[in-house]
C-alpha positions in Angstrom: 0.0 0.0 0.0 2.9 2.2 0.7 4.2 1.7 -2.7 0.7 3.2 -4.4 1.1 6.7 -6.4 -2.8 7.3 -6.4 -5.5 7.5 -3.7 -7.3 4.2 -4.6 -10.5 6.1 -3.4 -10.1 9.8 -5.4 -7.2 9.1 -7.9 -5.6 12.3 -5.8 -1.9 11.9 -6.5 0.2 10.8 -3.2 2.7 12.7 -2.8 5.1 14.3 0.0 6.4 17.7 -0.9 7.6 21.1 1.1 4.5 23.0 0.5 1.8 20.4 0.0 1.4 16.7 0.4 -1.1 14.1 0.0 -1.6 10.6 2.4 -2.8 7.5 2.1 -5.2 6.8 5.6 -3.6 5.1 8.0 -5.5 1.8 8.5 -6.6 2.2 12.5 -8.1 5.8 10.8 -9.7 3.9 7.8 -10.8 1.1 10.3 -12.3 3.8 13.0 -14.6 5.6 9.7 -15.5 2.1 9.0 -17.1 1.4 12.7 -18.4 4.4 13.5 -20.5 4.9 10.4 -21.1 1.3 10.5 -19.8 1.0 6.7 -17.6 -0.7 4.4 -13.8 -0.5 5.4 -12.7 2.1 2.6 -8.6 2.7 1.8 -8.5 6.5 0.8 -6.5 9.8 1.2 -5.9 12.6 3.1 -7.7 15.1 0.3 -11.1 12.6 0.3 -11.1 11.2 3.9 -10.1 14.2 6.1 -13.3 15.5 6.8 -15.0 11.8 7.0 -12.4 10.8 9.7 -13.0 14.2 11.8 -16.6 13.8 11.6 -16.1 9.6 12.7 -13.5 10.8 14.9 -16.2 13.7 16.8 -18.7 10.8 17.1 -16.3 8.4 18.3 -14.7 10.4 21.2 -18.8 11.3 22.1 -19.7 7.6 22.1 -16.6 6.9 24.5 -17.7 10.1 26.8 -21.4 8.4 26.5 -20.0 4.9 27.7 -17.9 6.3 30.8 -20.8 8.5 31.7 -22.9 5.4 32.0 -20.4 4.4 34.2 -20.2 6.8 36.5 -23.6 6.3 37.1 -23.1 2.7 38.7 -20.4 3.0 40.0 -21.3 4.4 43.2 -22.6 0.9 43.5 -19.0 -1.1 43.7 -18.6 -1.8 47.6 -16.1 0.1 49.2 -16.2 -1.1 52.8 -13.6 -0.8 55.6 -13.8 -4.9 56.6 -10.9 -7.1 55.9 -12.4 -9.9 55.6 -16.3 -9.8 54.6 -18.2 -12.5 55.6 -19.2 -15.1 53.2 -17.5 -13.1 50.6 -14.9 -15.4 47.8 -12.8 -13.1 46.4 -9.7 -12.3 44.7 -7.0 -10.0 45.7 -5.8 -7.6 42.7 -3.7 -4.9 44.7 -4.0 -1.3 46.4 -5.9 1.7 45.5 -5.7 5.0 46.9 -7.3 8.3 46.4 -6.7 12.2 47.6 -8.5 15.1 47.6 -7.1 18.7 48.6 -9.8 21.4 48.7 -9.6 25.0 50.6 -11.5 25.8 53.4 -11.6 29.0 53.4 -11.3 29.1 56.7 -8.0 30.2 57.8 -8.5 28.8 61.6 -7.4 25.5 63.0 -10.7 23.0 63.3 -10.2 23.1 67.1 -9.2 27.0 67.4 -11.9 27.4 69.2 -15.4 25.6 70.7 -17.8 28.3 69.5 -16.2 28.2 66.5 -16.2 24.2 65.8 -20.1 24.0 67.2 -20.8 27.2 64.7 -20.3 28.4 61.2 -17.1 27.2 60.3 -18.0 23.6 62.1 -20.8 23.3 59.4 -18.7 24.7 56.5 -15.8 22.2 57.7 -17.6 19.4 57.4 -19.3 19.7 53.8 -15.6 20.6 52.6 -14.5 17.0 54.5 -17.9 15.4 52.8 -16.8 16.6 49.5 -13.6 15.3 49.4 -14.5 11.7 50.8 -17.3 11.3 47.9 -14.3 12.9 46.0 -12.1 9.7 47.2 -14.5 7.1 47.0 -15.4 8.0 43.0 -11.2 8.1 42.5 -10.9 4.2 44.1 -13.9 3.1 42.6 -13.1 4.4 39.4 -9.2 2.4 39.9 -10.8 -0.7 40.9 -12.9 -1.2 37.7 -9.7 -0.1 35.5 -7.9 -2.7 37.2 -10.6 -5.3 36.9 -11.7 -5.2 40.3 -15.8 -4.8 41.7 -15.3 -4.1 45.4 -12.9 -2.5 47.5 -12.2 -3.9 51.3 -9.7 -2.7 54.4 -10.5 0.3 53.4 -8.5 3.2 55.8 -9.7 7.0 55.6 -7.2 9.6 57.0 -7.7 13.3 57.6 -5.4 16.5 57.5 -5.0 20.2 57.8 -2.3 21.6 55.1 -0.6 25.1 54.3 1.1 27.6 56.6 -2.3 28.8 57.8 -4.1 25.8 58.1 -6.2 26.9 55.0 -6.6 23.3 53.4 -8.0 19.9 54.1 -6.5 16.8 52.8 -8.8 13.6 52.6 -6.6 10.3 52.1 -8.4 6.8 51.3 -6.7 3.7 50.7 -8.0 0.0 50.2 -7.5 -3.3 48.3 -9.1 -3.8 45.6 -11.3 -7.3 44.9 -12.2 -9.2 42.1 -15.4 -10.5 44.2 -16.7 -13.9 42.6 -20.1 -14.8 44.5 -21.6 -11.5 43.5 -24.6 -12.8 45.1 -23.6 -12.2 48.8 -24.7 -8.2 47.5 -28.0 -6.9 47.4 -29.4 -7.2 43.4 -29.0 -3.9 42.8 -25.5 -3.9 43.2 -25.0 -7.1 41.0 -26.7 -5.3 38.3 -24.8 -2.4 38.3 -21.5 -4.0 39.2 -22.1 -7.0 35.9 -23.0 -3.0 34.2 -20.2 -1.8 34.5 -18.2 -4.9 34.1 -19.7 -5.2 30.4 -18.8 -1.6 29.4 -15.1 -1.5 31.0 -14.7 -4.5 28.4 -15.8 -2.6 25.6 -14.0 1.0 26.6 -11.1 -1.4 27.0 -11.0 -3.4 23.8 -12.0 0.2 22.0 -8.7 1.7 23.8 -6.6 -1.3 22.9 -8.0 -1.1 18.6 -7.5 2.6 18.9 -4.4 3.1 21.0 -2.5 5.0 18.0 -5.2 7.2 17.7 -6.1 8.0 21.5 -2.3 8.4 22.2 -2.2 11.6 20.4 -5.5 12.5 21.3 -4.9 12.8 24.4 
């Protein structure tokens, strides 16, 4: 194919000059066109396929977008509980996950400068600032136990700190291991659903970032 002169598509010439230059598709592009528009594989050129490939391409990165979307919305459902050892449970052990979240407080004031204080205002602003970066931390390990082919997440440890000269910031830390839980029935069916969900599209985001790895490298 490298050896063609012509676009076996347009007939453009191929060429590779200083001020213009014409060529071929690669064939992960062609293939991507070919999937996304649910057509024939076509071999073509940069002059005819440029602006089929950008449209395939636009549609491609929304149906990916669409798929970890979907995801998101279970995955609040993978277990993440602070157990070692869950009762009845027959899993897997696949490895550690962590997550972090630093957020301002706004608050330059240590948490215990003062009792008025920690029963008042900045007690209640404190603690939605802590609440946000724990469901911050929960979504990050979720989110690395399904890349890593995990459904559930045990011994998991939740520390909490005050950075910055002033005390201005709070830092949530989570850690747990991550499971690859077989008897998904000791979970209430809700759960399984989502969990055998999110299992089927983390396949399919997978094998579409292993087909398209040229592609997404310099995309992203």
């Amino acid at each position: 194919m490298n050896n063609l002169t012509s676009c076996p598509n347009c007939g453009a010439k191929i060429k590779d000059g200083v001020f213009s230059s014409n060529f071929l598709m690669s064939d992960v592009k062609s293939e991507l066109i070919a999937e996304v528009n649910n057509s024939p594989k076509i071999t073509g050129c940069s002059k005819c396929l440029s602006d089929t490939y950008e449209q395939a391409f636009s549609k491609f990165v929304a149906n990916r977008k669409k798929i970890q979307d979907e995801i998101l919305e279970h995955i609040k459902n993978v277990p993440v509980i602070t157990t070692h050892s869950p009762f009845n449970w027959d899993y897997k052990v696949l490895g550690l996950v962590t997550g972090q979240s630093t957020t301002g407080t706004g608050l330059f004031t240590e948490v215990g400068a003062s009792w008025t204080d920690f029963f008042g205002m900045q007690s209640q602003a404190y603690n939605k600032k802590i609440a946000s970066g724990e469901e911050l931390c929960l979504q990050q390990i979720r989110s690395k136990a399904v890349r890593v082919g995990g459904n559930a997440v045990i011994a998991v440890d939740i520390d909490y700190s005050e950075m910055g000269g002033e005390k201005g910031m709070i830092m949530v830390c989570m850690s747990g291991t991550v499971v690859k839980l077989n008897n998904l029935e000791v979970l209430d069916q809700y759960k399984v659903e989502s969990i055998k969900k999110i299992s089927f599209l983390a396949d399919k985001l997978h094998a579409s970032n292993n087909k398209y790895a040229e592609i997404l490298e310099k995309f992203n």
